[in-house]
N, C-alpha and C positions, 0 to 999 in steps of 0.2 A: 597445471590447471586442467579441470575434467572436462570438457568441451562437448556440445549436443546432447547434452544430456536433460532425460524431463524430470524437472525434480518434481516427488510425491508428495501429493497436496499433506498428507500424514505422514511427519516422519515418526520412526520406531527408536532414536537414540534420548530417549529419556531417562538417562544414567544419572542417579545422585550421590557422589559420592557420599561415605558415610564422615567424612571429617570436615566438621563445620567450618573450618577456618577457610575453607572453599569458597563460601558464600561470605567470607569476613564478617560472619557472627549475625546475620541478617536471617530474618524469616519474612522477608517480604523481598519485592525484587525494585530496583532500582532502574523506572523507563524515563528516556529525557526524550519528550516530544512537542509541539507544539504546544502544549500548556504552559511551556518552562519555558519559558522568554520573558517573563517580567523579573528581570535581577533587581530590581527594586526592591523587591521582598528578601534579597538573601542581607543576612545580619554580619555588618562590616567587617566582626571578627571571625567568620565563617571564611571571608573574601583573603583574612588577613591568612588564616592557617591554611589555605588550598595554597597561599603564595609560599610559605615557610615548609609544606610537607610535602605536596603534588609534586612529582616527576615524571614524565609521560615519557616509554617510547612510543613513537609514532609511526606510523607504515600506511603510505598510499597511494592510491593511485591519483588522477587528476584531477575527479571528482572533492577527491579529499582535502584539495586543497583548499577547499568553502571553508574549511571549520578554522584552520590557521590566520588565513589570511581575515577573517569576519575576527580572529583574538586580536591580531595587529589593528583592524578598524578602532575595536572599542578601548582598544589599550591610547589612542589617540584621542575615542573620546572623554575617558574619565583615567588620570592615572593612575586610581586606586586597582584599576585593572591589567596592572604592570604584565608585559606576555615578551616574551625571551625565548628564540629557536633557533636552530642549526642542524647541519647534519652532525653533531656530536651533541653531549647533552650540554648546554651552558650551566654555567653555575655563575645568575645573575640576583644577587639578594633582592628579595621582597619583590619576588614576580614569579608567574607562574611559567617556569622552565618546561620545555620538549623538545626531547632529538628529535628531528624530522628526515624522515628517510622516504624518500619518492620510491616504490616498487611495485610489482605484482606479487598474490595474495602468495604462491609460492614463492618467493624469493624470503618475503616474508617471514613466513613460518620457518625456513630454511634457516636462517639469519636471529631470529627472535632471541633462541636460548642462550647462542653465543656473546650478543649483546646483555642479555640481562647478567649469562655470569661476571660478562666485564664492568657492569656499572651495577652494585648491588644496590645503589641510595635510585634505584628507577622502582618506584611502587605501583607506577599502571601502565598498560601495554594494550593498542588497538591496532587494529587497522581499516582505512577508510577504502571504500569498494567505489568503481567506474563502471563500466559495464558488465565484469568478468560476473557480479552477480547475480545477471541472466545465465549463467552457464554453469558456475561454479557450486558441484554437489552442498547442499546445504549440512546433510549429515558428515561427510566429510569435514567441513567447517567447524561444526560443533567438537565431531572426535578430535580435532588437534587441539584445540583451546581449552576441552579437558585435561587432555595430555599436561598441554603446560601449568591449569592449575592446581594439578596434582602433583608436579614438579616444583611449581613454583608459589605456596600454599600463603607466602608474604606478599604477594603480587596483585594486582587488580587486574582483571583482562574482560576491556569490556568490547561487547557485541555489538555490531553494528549492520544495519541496514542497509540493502543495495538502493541509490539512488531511484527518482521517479519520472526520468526523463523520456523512456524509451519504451514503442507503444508496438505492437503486431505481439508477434512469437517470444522476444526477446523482453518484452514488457510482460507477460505470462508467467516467463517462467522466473521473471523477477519478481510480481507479486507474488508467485507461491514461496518463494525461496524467503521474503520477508515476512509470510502471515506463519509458515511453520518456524522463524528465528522466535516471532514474536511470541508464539504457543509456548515454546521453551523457556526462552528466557523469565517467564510469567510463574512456569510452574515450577521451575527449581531455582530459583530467587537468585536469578545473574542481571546484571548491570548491561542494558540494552540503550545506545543511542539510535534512536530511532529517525534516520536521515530520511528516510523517503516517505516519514508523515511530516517532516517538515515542508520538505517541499510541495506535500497537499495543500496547506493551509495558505490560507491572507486574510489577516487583521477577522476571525471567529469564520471564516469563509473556505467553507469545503471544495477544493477545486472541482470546478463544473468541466471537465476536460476526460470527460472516463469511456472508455470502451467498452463491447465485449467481443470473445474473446475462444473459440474452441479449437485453433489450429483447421480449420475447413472438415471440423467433422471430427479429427483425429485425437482430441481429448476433451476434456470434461469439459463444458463450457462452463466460462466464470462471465458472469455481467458485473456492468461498474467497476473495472478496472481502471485505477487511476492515474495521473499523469500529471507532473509539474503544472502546478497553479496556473494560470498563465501570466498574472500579475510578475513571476518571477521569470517570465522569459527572457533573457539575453546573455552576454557573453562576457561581461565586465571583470570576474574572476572565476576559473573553477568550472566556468561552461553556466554560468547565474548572474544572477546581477548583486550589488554588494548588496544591499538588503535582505538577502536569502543570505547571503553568506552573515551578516551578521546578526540573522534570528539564529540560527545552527551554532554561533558564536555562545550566544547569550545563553543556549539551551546546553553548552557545554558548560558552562560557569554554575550552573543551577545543579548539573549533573555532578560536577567535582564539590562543590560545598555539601551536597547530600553524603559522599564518600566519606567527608572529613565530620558527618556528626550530624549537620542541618537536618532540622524537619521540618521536610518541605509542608505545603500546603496547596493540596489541587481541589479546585472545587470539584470536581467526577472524572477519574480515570478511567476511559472507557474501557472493557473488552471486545467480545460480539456485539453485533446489530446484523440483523438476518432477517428476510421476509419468506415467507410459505404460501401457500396456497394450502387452502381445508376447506373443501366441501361446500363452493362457493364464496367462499370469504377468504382475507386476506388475514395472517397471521404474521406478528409481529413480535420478535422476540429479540433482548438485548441483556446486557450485563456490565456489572460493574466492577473496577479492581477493588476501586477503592471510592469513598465518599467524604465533604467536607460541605457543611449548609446545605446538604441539597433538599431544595424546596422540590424536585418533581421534574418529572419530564411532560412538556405539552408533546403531543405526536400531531404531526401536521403533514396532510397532502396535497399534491401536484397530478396532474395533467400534463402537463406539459415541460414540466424542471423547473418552471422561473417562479408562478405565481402556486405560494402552498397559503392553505389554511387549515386553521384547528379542526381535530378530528374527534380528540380525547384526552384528558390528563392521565398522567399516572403518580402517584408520591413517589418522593425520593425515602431513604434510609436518615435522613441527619448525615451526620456523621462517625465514617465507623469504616475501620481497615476491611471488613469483612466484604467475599464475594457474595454479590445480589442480582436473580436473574429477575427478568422481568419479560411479560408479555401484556400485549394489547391485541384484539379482534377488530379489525375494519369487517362489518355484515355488510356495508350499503357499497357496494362493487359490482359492477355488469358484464358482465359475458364480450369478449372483444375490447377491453378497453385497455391501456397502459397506463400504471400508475405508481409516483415517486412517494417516497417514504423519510421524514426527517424528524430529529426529534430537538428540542428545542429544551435544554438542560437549563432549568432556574435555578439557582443558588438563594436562600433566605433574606438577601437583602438585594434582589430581584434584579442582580447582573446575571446572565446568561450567555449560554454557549450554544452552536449548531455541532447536533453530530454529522457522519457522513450522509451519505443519501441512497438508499436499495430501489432497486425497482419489482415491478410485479406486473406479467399480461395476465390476466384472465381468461384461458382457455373453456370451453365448453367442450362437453365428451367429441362433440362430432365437429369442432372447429378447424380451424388450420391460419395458419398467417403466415402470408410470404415475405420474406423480408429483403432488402437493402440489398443489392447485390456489393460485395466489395472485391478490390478495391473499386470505386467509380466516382471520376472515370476511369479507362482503364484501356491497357494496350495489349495486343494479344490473346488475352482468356480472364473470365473472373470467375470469380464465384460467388452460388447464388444460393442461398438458407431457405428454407421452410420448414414449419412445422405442420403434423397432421396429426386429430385430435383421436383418428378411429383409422385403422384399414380400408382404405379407400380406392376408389379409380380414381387417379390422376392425366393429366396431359401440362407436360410444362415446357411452351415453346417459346420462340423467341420473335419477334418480329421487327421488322427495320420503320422506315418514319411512313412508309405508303401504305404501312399492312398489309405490307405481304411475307410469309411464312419462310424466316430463312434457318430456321434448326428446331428440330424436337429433342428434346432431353430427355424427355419419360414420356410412356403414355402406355398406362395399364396398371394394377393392384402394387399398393406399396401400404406398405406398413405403418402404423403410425408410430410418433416421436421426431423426431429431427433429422433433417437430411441436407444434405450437399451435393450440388451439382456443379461443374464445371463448363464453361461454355467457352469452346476454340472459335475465337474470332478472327484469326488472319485472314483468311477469307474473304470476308467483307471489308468494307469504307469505311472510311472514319464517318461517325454521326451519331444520331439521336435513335435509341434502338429502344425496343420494351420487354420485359419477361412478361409471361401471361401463366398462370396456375390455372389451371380448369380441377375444379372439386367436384365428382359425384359423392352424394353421400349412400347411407342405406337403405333409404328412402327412393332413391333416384333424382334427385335434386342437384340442380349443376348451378354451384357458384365460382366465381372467379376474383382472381387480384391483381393488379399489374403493377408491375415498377417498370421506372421509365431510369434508362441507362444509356453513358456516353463514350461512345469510341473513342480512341485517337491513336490512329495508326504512326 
């Protein structure tokens, strides 16, 4: 395993082999994510051939065990979804067979080829990730599993996402490591289970649990970083509750009947959603994999996260495999203010879906906003963000509950864009402290912001 390492928001291993049987004869690419939970739609004899042809090796860690243990659930609720595993392969008629082998991602790859030479009737090969996919090189990942299917050209080797449990540094470098799987696996038409948009979602509902996110200054910042639903929080299998484990079930079963032939039917596979700033206004752009009825996207805003309203419609496409970008302009936005962005996907017989949710401050050339110290509360030292809109004189000091001045941080010409400061608090008492920003601007105009922050020694 590659350990500490940052993966890049872009990776560069966009290799497409030139022999189709790579991609098993597809021009499109095969994603199973929270859309794919209604097995109601897959057609019996779909369900029949996944049972008669599928053989899965399996490799995971503990996370991974959602996806087995959610095929035991439903094989309990409906028998037609007969599920049969071991650590060797079984050979249980009219059910869907998997060796299951508990490892890490190198043990894995280590073990993979040697197994497949010994069971050639194994026709797909995954492996499900824990945490190691905060850490584990993503283009590394990708170079082995071309390896294997250029080696192994009758084989399915499908891709899989790092879990969405895990929030600071290690939740960072998981979301990049799933948005570049995701880039790839999109543009050279490979078979992605998509585990940690599973655990975004509950019942059309985009986890409202997201962070952001720059390492204290040390990489790019990402906002709206997301994080298990919280409807799915507990411990019941897998580190989730069965219900998460068996939506990721159901979204396997959708994913193997596509393998074996099925066309599927999603009402709007999303790509991008991304918001800008332009010139006072707020800029909104999004895309689409793919499309089925779709009447249109309403875009609707928040204030606040909870309460959104109509903003703008957009048309959707109908129906049609092809990628569709789209943009919308929010003009009516104010200087200083935060604002959430969702779009609201109508299908022509006016079921709909929520996409994610972006956000966007509104800066002015000579603004600034100090933000949230984290962590807080906090023991020791935190750290404390702001933004400055122009080259300024600053003063950013601290003060305890009586106000009185117990550290300066800066105080004198800083640059504008984003900055981090650290504040050493052994020192002091546990208690109720505040950071103070003093703004001059070019004018000579001194405005201020406070956050209010709590010790605990």
């Amino acid at each position: 395993m590659k350990h500490n390492k940052i993966i890049p928001a872009v990776i560069g291993v966009f290799v497409l082999f030139a022999d189709p049987s790579l991609a098993q004869g597809r021009n499109y690419p095969i994603i199973a994510n929270h859309l794919c939970t209604d097995i109601g739609q897959i057609p019996p004899e779909s369900i029949d051939k996944v049972k008669d042809s599928i053989k899965v090796y399996y490799g995971h860690a503990s996370h991974g065990g959602q996806i087995t243990g959610g095929l035991e659930i439903l094989a309990q609720k409906d028998t037609r979804l007969a599920f049969a595993q071991n650590d060797y392969l079984p050979n249980v008629p009219n059910a869907l067979c998997f060796q299951d082998v508990g490892n890490d991602p190198e043990q894995f790859f280590a073990t993979v080829q040697s197994k497949l030479d010994q069971n050639p009737s194994i026709d797909v090969a995954m492996f499900g990730w824990c945490g190691e996919a905060a850490w584990y090189d993503v283009n590394h990942y990708i170079q082995q599993m071309q390896a294997l299917e250029q080696r192994n050209p009758e084989v399915t080797f499908i891709y899989m996402t790092g879990n969405a449990q895990e929030g600071e540094l290690a939740g960072y470098n998981r979301h990049v490591f799933n948005q570049a799987l995701r880039q790839y696996c999109q543009a050279n038409n490979r078979v992605l289970f998509d585990f940690a948009d599973l655990d975004c979602w509950y019942n059309g509902e985009y986890t409202p649990a997201r962070y952001d996110w720059d390492d204290w200054g040390r990489l790019p910042l990402i906002t709206g970083i997301p994080l298990e639903h919280p409807h799915y929080h507990g411990d019941e299998l897998g580190h989730t509750t069965l219900e998460s484990c068996e939506n990721k079930a159901k979204a396997a079963w959708w994913m193997f009947a596509q393998l074996v032939g099925w066309t599927a039917v999603v009402p709007v596979e999303m790509g991008t959603f991304k918001a800008s700033a332009n010139n006072g206004s707020v800029e909104l752009e999004w895309s689409t994999i793919s499309e089925s009825n779709n009447y249109g996207f309403l875009v609707e805003r928040s204030q606040d996260n909870i309460r959104f309203a109509q903003i703008g419609f957009i048309g959707g496409h109908g129906t049609t495999a092809a990628l569709h970008n789209y943009r919308f302009i929010d003009r009516a936005v104010a200087v200083g203010e935060r604002y959430y962005y969702r779009l609201k996907q109508l299908d022509q017989s006016g079921q709909f879906n929520y996409s994610s949710t972006v956000e966007m401050f509104i800066y002015s050339p000579a603004g600034f906003d100090l933000r949230q110290n984290y962590p807080n509360p906090f023991n020791a030292n935190t750290i404390i963000h702001f933004h400055l809109g122009e080259r300024c004189w600053i003063d950013l000091s601290i003060f305890n509950s009586r106000g009185q001045q117990v550290a300066t941080l800066i105080s004198g010409m800083v640059t504008a864009g984003f900055h981090t400061e650290k504040w050493q608090s052994a020192e002091q008492r546990s208690g109720v402290y505040f950071a103070r920003l003093l703004v001059r601007d070019h004018q000579g105009k001194i405005q201020q912001q406070i956050k209010k922050m709590a010790l605990l020694n």
